[in-house]
N, CA, C and O atoms as a DFTB+ gen file, in Angstrom:
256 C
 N C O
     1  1      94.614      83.159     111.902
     2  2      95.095      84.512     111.704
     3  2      94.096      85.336     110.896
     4  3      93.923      86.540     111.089
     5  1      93.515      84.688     110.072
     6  2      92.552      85.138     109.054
     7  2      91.086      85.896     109.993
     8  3      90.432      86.930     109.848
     9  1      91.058      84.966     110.776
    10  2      89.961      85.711     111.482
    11  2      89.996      86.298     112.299
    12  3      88.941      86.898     112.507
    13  1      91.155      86.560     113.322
    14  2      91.603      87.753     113.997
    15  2      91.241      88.833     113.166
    16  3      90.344      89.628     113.446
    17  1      92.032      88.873     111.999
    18  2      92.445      89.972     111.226
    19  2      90.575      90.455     110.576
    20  3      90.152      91.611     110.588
    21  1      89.895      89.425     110.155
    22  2      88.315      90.311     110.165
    23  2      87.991      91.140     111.412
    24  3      87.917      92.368     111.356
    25  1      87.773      90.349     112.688
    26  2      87.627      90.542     113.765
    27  2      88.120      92.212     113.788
    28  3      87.421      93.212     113.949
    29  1      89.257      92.118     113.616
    30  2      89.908      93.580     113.569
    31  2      89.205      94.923     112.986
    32  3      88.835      96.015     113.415
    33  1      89.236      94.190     111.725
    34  2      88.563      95.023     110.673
    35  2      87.349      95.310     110.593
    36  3      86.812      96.086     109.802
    37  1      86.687      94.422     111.766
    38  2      85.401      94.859     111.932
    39  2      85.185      95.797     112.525
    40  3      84.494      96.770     112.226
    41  1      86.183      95.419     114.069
    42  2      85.741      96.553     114.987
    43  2      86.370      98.157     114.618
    44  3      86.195      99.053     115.443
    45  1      87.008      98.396     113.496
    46  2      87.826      99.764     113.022
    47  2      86.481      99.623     112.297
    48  3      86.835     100.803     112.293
    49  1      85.776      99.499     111.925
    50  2      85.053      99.800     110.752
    51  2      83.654     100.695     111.715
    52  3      83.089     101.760     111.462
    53  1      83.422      99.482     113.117
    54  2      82.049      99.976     113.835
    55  2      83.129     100.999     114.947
    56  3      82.466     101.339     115.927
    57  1      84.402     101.470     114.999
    58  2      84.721     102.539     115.601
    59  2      84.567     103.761     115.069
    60  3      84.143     104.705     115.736
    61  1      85.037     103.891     113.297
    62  2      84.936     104.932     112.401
    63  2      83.445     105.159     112.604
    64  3      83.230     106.326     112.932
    65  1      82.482     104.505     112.525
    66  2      81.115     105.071     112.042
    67  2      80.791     105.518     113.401
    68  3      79.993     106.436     113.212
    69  1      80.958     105.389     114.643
    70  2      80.815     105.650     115.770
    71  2      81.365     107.376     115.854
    72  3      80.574     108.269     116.160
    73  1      82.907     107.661     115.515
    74  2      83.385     108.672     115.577
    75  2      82.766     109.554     114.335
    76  3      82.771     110.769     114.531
    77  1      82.179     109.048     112.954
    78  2      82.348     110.073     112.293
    79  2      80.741     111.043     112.433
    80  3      79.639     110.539     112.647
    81  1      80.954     112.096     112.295
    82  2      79.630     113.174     112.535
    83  2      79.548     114.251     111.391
    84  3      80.470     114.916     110.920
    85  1      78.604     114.254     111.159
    86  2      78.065     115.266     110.102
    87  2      78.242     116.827     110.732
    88  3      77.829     116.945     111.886
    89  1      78.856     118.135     110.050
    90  2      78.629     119.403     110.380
    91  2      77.785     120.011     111.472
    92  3      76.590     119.805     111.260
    93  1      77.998     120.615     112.442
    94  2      76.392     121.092     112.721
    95  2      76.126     122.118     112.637
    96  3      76.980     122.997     112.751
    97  1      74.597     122.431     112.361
    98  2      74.235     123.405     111.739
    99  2      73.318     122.936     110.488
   100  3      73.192     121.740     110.227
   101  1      72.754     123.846     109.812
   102  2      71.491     123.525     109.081
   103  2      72.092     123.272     107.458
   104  3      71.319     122.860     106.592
   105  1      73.398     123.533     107.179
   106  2      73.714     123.001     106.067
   107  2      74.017     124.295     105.006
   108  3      74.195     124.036     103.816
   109  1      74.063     125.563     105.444
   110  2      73.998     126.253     104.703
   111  2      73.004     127.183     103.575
   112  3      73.361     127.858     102.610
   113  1      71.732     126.935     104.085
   114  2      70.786     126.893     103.037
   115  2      70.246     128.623     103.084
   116  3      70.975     129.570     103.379
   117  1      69.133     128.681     102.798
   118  2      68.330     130.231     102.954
   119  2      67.827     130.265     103.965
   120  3      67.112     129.269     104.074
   121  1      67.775     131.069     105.083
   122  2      66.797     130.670     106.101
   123  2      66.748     130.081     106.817
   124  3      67.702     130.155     107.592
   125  1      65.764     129.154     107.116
   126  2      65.587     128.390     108.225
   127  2      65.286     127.279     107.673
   128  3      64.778     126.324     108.261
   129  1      65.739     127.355     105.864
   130  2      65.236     125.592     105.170
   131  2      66.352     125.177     105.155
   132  3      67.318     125.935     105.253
   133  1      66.460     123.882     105.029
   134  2      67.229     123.219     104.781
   135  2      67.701     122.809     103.133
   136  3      66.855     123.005     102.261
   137  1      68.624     122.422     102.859
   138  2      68.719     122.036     101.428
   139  2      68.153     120.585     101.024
   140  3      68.241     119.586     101.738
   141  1      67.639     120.638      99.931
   142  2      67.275     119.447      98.953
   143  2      68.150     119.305      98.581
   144  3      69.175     119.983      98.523
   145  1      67.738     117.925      98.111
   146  2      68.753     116.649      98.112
   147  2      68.558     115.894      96.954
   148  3      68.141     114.740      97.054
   149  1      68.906     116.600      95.420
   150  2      68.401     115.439      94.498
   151  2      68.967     113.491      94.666
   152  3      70.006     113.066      94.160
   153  1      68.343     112.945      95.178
   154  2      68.512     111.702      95.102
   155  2      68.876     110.458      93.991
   156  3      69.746     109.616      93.768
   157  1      67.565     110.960      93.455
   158  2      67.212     109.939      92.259
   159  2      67.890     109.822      91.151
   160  3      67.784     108.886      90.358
   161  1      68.856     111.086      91.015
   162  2      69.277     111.016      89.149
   163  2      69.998     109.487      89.288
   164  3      69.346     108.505      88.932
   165  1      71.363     109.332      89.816
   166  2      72.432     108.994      89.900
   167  2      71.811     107.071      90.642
   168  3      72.339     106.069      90.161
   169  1      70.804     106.948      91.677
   170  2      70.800     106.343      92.406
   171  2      69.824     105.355      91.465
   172  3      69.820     104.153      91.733
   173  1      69.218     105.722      90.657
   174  2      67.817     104.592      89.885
   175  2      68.870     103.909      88.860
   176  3      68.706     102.726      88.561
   177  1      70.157     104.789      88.219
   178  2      70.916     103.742      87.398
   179  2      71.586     103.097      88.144
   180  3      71.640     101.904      87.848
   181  1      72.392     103.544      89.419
   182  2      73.053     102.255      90.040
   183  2      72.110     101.239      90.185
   184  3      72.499     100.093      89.957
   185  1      70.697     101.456      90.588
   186  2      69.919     100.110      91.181
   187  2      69.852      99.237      90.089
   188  3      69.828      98.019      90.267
   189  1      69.815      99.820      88.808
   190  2      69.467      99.241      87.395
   191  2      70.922      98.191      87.319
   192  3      70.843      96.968      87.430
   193  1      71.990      98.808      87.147
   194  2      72.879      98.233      87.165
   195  2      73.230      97.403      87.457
   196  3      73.956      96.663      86.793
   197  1      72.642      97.137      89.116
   198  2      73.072      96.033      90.362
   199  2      72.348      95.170      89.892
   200  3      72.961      94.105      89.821
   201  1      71.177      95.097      89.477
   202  2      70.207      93.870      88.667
   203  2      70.249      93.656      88.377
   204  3      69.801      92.519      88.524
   205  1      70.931      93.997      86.955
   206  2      71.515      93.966      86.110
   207  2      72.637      92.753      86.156
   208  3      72.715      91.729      85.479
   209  1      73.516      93.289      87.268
   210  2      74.823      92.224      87.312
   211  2      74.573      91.060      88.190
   212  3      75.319      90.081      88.229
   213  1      72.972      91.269      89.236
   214  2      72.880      89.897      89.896
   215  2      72.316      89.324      89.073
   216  3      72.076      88.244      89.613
   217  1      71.797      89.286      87.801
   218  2      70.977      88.502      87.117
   219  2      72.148      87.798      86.079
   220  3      72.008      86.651      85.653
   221  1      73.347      88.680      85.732
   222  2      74.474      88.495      84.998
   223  2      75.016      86.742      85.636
   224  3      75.065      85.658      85.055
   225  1      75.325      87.122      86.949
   226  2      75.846      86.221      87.898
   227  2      75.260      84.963      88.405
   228  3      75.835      83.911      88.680
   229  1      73.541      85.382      88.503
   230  2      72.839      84.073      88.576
   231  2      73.100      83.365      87.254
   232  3      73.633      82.256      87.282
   233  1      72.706      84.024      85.907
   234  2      72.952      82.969      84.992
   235  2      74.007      82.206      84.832
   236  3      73.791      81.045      84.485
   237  1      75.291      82.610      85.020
   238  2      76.643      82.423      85.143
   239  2      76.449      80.954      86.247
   240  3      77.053      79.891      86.107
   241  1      75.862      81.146      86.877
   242  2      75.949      80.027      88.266
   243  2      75.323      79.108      87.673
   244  3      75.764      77.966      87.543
   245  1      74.187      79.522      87.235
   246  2      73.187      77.993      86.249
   247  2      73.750      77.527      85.458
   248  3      73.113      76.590      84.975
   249  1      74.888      77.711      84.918
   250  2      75.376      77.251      83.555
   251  2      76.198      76.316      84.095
   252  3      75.869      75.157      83.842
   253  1      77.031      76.446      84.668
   254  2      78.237      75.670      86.623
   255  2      77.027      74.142      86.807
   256  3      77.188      73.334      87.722
C-alpha cells in the first residue's frame, strides 16, 4: 500500500509541475528590460546553513 501511495504522489507532483506556468509577459518592468532578481542575499545563508546541518548529522552518524 505504501508504495502505491508514493507512486501516487509522485505522479501529482510531475502533473503539478507540468500544469504550473509562469505569467506571460515581461514581468512588469520599464521598457523592454526585464527585472533583476536579487538572488544572493537570502540564498548564500541557506547554503551555509545546509552545511552546516550535513556536517551536524555526519558527526552524529560517527558517534552511532
Amino acid at each position: 500500500m505504501k508504495i502505491v501511495r508514493n507512486i501516487m504522489s509522485s505522479a501529482i507532483m510531475l502533473l503539478l509541475a507540468v500544469v504550473a506556468q509562469a505569467q506571460p509577459g515581461s514581468g512588469g518592468g520599464f521598457g523592454d528590460d526585464p527585472i533583476d532578481v536579487p538572488v544572493d542575499g537570502g540564498l548564500s545563508i541557506l547554503a551555509i546553513a545546509g552545511v552546516g546541518y550535513g556536517i551536524k548529522k555526519l558527526k552524529e552518524r560517527m558517534k552511532k
